[in-house]
DSSP file (Angstrom, degrees, kcal/mol; ACC not computed):
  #  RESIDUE AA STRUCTURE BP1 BP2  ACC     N-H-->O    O-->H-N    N-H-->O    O-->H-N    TCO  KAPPA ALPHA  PHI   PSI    X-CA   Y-CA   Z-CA
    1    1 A X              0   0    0      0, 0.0     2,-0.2     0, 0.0    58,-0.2   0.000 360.0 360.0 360.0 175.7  -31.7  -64.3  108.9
    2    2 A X  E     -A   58   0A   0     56,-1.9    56,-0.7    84,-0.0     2,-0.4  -0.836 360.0-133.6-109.8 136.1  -35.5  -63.9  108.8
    3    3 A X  E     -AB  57  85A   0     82,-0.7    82,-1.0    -2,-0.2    54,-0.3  -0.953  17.6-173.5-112.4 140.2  -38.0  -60.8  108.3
    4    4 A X  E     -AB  56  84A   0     52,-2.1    52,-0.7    -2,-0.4     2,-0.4  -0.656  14.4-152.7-116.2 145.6  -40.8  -60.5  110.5
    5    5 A X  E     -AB  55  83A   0     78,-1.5    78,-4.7    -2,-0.2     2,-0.5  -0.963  22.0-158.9-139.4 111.6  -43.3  -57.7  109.7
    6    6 A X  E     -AB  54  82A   0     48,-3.4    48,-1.8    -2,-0.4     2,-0.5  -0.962  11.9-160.2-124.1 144.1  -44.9  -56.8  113.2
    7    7 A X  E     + B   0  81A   0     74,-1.1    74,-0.8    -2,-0.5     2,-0.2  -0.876  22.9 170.3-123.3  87.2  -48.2  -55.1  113.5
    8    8 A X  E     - B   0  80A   0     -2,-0.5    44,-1.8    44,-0.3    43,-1.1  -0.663  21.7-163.4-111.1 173.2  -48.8  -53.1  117.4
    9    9 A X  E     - B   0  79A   0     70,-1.1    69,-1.8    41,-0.3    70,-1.0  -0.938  25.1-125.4-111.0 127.0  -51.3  -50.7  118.9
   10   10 A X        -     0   0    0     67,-0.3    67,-0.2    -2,-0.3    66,-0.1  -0.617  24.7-113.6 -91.4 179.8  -50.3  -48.6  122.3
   11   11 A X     >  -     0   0    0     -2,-0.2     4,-0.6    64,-0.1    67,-0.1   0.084  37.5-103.2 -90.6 173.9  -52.4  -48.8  125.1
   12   12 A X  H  > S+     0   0    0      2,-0.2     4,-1.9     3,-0.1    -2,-0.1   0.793 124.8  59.6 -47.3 -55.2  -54.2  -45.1  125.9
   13   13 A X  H  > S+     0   0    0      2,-0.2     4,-2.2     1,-0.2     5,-0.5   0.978  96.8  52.4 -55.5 -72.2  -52.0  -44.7  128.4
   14   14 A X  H  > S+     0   0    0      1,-0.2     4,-2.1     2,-0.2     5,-0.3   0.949 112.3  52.3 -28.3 -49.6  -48.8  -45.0  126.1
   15   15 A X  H >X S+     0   0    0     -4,-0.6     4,-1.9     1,-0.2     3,-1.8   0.990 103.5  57.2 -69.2 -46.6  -50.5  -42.0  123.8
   16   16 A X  H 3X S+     0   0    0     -4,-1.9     4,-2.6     1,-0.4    -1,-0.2   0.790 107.8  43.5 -34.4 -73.8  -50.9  -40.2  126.4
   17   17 A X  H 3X S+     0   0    0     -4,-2.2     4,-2.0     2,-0.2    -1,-0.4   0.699 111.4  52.2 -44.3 -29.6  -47.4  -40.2  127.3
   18   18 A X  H << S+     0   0    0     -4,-2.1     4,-0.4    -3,-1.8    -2,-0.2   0.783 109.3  48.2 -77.2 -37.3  -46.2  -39.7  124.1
   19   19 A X  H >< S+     0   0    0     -4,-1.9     3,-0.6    -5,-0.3    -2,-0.2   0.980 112.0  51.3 -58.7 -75.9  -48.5  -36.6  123.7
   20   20 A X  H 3< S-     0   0    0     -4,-2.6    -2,-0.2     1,-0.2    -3,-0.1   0.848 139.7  -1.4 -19.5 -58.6  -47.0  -35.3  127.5
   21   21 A X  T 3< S-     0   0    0     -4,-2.0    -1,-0.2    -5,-0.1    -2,-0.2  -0.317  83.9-139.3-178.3  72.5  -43.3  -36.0  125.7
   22   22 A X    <   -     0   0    0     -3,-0.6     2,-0.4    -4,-0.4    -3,-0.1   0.416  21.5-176.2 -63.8 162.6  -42.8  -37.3  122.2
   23   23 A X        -     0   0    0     -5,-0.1     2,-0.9     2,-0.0    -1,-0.1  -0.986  31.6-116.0-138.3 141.0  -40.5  -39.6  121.5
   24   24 A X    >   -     0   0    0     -2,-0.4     3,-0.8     1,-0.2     4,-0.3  -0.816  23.3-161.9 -88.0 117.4  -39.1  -41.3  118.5
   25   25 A X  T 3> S+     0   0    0     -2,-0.9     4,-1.6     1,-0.3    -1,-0.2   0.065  77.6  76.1 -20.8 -18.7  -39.9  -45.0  119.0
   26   26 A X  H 3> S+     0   0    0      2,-0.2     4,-0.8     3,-0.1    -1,-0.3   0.819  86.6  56.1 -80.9 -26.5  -37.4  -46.1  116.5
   27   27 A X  H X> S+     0   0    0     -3,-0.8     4,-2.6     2,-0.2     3,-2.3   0.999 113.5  50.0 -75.3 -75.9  -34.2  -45.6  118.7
   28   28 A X  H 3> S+     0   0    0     -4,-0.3     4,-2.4     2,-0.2     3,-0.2   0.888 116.7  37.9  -7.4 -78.3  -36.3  -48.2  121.4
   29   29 A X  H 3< S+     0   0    0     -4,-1.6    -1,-0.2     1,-0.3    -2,-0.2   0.574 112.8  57.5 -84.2   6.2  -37.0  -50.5  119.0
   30   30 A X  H <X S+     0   0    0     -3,-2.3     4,-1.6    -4,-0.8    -1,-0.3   0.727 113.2  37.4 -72.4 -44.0  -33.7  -50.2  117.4
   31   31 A X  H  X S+     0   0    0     -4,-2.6     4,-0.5     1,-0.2    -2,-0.2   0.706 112.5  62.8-104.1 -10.9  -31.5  -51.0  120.5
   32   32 A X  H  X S+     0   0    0     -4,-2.4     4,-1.5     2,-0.1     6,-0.3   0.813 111.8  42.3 -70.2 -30.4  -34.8  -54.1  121.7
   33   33 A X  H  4>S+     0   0    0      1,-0.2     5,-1.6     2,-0.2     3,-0.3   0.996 111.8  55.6 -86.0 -29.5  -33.7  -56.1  118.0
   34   34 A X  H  <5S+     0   0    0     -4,-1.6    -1,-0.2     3,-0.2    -2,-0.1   0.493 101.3  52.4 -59.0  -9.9  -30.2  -55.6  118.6
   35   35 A X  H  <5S+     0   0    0     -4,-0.5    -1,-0.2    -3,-0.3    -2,-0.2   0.877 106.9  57.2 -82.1 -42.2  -30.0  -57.1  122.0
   36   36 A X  T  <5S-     0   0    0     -4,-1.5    23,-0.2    -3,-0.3    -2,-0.2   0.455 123.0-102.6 -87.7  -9.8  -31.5  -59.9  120.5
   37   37 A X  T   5S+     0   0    0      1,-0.3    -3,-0.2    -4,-0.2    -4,-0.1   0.244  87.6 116.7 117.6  -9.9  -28.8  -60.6  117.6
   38   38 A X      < -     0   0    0     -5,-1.6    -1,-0.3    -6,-0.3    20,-0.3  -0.251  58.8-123.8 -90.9 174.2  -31.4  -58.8  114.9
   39   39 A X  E     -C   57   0A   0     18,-1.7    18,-0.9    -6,-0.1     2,-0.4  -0.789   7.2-146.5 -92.8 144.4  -31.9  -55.7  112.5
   40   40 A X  E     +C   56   0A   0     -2,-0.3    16,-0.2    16,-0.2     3,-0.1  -0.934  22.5 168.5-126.5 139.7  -34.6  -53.0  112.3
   41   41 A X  E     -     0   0A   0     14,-2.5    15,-0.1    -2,-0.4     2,-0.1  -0.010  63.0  -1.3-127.5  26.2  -35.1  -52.0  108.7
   42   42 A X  E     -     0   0A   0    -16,-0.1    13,-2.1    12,-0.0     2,-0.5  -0.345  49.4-173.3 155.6 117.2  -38.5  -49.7  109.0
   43   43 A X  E     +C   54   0A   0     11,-0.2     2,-0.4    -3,-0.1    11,-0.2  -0.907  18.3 176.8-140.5 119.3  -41.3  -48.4  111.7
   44   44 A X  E     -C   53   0A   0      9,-2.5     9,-5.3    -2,-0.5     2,-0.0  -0.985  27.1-133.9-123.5 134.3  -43.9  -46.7  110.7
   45   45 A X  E     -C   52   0A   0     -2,-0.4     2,-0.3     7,-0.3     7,-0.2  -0.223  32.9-172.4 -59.7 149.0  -47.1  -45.2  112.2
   46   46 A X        -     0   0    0      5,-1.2     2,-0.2     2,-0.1    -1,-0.0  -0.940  29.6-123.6-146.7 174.4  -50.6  -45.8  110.5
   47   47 A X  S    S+     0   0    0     -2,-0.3     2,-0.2     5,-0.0     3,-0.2  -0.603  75.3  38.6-102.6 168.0  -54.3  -45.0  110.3
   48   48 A X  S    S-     0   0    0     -2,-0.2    -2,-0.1     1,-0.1     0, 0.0  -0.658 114.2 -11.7 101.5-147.0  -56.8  -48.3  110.7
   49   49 A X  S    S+     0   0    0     -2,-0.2     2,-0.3     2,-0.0    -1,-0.1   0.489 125.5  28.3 -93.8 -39.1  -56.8  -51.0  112.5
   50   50 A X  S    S-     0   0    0     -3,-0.2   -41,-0.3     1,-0.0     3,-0.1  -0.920  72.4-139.7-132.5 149.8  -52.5  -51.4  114.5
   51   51 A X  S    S+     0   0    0    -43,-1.1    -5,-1.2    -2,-0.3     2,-0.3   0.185  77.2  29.4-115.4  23.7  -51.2  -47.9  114.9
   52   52 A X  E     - C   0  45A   0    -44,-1.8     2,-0.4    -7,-0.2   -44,-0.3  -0.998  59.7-160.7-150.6 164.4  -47.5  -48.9  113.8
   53   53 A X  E     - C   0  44A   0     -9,-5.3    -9,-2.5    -2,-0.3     2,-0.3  -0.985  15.0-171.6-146.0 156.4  -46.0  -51.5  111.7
   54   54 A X  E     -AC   6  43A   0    -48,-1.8   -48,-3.4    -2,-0.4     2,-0.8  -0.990  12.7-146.9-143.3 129.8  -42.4  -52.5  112.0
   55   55 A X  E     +A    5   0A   0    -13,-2.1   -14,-2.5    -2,-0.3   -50,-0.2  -0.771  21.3 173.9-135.3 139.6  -40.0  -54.6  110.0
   56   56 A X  E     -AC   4  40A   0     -2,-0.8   -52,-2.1   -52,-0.7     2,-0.3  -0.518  24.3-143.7-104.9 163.3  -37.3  -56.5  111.5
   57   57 A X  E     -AC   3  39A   0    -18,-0.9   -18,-1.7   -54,-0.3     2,-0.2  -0.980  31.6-171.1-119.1  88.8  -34.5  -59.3  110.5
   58   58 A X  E     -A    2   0A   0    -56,-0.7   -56,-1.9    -2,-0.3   -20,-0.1  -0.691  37.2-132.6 -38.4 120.8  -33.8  -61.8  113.0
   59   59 A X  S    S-     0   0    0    -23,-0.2     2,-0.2     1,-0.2     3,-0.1   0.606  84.0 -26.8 -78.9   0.2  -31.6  -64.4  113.6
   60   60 A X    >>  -     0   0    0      1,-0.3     4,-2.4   -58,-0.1     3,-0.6  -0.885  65.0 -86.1 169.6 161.5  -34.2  -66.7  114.4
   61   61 A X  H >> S+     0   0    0      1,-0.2     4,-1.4    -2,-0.2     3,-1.2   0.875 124.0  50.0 -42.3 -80.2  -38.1  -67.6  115.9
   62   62 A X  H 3> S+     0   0    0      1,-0.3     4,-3.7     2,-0.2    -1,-0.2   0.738 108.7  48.4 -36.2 -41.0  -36.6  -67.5  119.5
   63   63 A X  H <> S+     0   0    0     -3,-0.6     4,-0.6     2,-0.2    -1,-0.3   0.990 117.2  41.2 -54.1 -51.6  -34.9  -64.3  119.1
   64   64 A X  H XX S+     0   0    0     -4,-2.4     4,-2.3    -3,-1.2     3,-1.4   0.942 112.1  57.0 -61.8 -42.8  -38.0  -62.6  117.6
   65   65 A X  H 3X>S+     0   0    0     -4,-1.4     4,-7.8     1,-0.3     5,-0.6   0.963 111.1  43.6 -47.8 -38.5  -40.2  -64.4  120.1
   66   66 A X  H 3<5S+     0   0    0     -4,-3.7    -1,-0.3    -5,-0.4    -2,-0.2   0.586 109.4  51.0 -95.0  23.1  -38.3  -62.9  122.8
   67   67 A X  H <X5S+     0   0    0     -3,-1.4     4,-2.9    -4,-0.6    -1,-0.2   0.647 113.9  50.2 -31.2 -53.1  -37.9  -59.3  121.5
   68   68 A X  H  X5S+     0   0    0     -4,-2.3     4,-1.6     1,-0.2    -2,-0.2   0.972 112.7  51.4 -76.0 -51.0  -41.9  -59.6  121.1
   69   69 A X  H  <5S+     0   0    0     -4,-7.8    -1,-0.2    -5,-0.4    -3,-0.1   0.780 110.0  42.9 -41.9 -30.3  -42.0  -60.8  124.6
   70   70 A X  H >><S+     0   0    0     -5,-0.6     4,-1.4     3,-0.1     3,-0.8   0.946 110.4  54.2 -84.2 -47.7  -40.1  -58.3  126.1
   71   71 A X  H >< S+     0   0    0     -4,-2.9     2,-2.0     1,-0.3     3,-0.8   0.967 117.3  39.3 -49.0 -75.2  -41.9  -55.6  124.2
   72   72 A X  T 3< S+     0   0    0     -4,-1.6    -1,-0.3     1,-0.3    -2,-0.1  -0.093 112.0  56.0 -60.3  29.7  -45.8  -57.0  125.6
   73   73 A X  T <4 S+     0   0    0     -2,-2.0    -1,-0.3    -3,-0.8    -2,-0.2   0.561  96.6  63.5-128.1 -55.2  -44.6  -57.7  128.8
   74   74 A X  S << S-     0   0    0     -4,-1.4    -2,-0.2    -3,-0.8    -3,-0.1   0.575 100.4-137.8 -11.8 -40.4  -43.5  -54.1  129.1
   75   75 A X        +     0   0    0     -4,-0.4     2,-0.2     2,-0.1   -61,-0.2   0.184  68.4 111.0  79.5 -11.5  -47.1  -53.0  128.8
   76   76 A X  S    S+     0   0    0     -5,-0.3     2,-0.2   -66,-0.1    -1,-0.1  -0.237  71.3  66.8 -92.5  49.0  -47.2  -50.0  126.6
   77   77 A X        -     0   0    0    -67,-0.2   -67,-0.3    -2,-0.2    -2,-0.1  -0.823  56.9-164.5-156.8 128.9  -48.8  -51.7  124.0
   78   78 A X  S    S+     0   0    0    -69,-1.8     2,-0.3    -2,-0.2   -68,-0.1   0.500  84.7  21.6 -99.2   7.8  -52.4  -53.4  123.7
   79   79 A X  E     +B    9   0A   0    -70,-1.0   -70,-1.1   -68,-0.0     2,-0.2  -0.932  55.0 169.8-163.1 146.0  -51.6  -55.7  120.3
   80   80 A X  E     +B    8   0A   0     -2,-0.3     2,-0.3   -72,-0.2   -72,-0.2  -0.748  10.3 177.0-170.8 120.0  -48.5  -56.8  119.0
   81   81 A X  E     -B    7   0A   0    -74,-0.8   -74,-1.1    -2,-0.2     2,-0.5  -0.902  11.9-155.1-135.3 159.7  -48.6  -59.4  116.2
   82   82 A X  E     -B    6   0A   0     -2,-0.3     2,-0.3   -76,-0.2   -76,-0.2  -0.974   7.7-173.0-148.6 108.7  -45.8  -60.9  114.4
   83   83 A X  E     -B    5   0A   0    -78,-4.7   -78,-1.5    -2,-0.5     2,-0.7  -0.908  19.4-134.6-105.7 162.2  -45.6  -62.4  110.7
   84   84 A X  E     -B    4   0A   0     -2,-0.3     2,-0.3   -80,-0.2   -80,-0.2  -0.817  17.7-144.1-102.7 125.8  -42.7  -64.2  109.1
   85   85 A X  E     -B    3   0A   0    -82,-1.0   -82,-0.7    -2,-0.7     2,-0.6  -0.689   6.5-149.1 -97.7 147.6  -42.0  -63.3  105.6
   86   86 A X        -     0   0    0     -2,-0.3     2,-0.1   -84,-0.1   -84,-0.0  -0.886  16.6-130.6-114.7 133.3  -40.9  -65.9  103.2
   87   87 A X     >  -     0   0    0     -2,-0.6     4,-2.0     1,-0.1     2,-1.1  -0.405  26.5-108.9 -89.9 175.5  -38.7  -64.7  100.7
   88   88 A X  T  4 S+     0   0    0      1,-0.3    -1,-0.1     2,-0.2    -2,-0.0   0.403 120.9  53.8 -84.3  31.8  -39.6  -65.8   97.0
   89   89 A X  T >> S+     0   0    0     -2,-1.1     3,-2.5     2,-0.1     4,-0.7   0.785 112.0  41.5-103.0 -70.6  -36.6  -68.2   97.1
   90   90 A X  T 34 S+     0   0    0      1,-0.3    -2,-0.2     2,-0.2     3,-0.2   0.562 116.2  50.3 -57.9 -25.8  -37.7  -69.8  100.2
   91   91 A X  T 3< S+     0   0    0     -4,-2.0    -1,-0.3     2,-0.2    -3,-0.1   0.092 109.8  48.3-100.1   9.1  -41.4  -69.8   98.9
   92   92 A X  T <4 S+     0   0    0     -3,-2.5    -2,-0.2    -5,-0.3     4,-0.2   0.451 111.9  54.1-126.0  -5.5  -40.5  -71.5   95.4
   93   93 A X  S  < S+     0   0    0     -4,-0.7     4,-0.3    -3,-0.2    -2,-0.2   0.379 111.5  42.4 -76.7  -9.7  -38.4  -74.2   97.7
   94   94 A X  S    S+     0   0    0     -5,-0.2    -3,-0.1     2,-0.1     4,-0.1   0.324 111.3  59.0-124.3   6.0  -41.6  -74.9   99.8
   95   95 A X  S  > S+     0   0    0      2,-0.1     4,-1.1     3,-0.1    -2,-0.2   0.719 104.0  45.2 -67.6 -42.3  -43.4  -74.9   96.3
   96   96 A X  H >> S+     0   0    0      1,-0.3     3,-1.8    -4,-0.2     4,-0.7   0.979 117.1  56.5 -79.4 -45.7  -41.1  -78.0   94.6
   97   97 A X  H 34 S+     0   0    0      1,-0.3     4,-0.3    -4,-0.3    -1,-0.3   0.672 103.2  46.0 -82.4 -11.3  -41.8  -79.7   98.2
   98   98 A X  H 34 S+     0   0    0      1,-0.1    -1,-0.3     2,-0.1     5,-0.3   0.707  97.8  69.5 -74.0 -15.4  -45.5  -79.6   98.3
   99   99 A X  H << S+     0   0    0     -3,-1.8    -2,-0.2    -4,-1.1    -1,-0.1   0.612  99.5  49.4 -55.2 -27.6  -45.4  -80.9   95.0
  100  100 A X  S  < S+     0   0    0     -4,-0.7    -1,-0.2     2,-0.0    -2,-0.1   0.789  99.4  96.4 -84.5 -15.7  -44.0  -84.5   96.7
  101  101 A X        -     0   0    0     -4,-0.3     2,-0.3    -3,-0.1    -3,-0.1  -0.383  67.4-148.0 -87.8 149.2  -47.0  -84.2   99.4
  102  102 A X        -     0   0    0     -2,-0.0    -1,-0.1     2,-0.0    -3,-0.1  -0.321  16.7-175.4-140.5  87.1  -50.1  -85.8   99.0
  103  103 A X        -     0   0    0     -5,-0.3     2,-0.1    -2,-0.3    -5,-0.0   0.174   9.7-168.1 -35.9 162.9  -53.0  -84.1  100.3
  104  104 A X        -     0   0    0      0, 0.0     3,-0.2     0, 0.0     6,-0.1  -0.540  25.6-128.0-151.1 102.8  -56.5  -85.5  100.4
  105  105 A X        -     0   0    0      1,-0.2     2,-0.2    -2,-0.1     3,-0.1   0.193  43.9 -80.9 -32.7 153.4  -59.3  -82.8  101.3
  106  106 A X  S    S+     0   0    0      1,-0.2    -1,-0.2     3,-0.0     2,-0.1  -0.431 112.4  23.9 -69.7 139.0  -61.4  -83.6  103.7
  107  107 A X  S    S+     0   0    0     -2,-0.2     2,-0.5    -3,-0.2    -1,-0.2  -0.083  91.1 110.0  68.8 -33.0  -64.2  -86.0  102.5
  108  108 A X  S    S-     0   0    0      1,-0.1    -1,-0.1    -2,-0.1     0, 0.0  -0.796  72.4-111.6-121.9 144.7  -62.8  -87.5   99.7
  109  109 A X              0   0    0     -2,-0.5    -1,-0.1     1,-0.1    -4,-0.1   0.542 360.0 360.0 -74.2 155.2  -61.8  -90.7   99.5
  110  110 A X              0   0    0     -6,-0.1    -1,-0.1     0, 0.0    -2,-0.0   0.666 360.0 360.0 -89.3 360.0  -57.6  -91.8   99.1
């Protein structure tokens, strides 16, 4: 399986509600990754810039996509962005194989 590190903000309206009649958000986004075949292994609230970060284990892009789909479609959220972490196995396997490729920057000659 995969982990995806996702980065949301809610909408006004969502704090609003949440203010009215808090809720913890993890039980939600616990039982959205589990329809989809997935884990969730951490959600947390922030200051800055997204006001949660969450990270899930997938069984694949298509699962995550449509977990992220379902969540934005939903509306109570005004950002929701989604990276894939590579683990350092998978990132020292896509190290040996760039090693076979053979780039050539832009301008200069082959």
């Amino acid at each position: 399986m995969t982990f995806y590190l996702t980065r949301f903000s809610y909408t006004p309206a969502t704090w609003a509600k949440l203010i009215r009649n808090p809720e913890d958000r993890r039980t939600a986004a616990k039982a959205y990754i589990e329809a989809s075949g997935g884990t969730l292994h951490g959600f947390w609230y922030a200051f800055g810039e997204h006001d949660g970060y969450t990270l899930w284990e997938a069984p694949d892009n298509v699962a995550m996509a449509a977990t992220a789909l379902a969540i934005g479609a939903g509306g109570a959220v005004s950002s929701f962005e989604t990276t894939v972490l590579l683990s350092v196995e998978e990132t020292m396997a896509a190290l040996q194989k760039a090693s076979s490729i053979a780039y050539r920057p832009p301008g200069e000659k082959a």
